[in-house]
N, C-alpha and C positions, 0 to 999 in steps of 0.2 A: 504494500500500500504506500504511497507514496503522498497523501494527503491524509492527518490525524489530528483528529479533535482532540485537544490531551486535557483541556481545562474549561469549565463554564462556569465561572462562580464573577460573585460581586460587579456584574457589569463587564466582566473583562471576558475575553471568546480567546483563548489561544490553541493556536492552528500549526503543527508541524508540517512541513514538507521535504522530501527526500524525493529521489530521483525524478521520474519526471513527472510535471502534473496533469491530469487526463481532466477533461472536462466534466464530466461523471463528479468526481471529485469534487472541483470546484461549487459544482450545485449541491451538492451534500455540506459543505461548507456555510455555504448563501444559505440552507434551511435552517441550520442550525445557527445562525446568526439572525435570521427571521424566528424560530421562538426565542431566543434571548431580546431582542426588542420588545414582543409580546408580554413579555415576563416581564423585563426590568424599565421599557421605556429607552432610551439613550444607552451605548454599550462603547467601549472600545477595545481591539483586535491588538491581537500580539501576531506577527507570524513568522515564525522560527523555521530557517533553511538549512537543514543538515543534509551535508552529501546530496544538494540540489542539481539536476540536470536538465532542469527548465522546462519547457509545456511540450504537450506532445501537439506534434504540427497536423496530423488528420483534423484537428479540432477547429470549431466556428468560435473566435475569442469575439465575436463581434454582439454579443447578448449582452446590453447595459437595462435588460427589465430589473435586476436589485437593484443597481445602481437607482435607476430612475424614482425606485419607489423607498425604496431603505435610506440613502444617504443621509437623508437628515437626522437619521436618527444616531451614525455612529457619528460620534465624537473624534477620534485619535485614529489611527492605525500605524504601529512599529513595526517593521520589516528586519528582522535581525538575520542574517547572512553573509558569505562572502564575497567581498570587495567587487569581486568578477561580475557580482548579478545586478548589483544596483543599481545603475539604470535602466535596465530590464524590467528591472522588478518595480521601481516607479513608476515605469511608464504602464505596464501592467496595470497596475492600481490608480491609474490615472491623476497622478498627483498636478494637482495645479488646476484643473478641470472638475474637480468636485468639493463641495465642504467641508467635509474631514481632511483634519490635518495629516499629512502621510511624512512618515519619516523614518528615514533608512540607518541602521546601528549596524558593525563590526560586530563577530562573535564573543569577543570579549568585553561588549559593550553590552550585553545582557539585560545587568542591574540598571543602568542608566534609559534604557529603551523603556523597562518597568515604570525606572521614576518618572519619567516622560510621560508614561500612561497614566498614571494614579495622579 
């Protein structure tokens, strides 16, 4: 599996990703970020890249229906991974094009991606 829910508490959704990420995925992701809204109202996203090998390319990345309907409600989104992806991975999340704040941390930058978020 290569996208993991690993944490749903206090507002925060953190989301693992490893090798590459299949769209399947990413919707299972978006559901479970749609009831944390439900539940909590306003939420922000952690997402942690280990041993990431980026999206799988059969895939249509062109669905902004969460986007359209969810943004307002996340808050933050932390992108913690290797150097290599980040601007990949921003432009991915659309940074600069939506409400939520998006911000990219080093793996050693962890704790401070957290404090970011809280």
């Amino acid at each position: 599996m290569s996208a993991e829910i690993v944490n749903i508490s206090g507002g925060l959704l953190t989301i693992k990703a490893s090798g590459i990420l299949t769209y399947p995925e990413l919707k299972a992701a978006e559901r479970a970020s749609t009831e944390l809204i439900h539940q909590q109202g306003k939420i922000r996203v952690l997402v942690i890249l280990e041993d990431f090998r980026g999206w799988a390319q059969e895939e249509d990345w062109g669905d902004t229906t969460f986007l359209d309907e969810h943004d307002p409600f996340i808050e933050r989104i932390a992108i913690v991974g290797a150097k290599r992806w980040e601007e990949s991975a921003l432009g991915f999340h659309l940074n600069g094009l939506r409400k939520a704040a998006v911000e990219y941390f080093q793996p050693h930058e962890l704790e401070t991606a957290r404090a970011w978020l809280a």
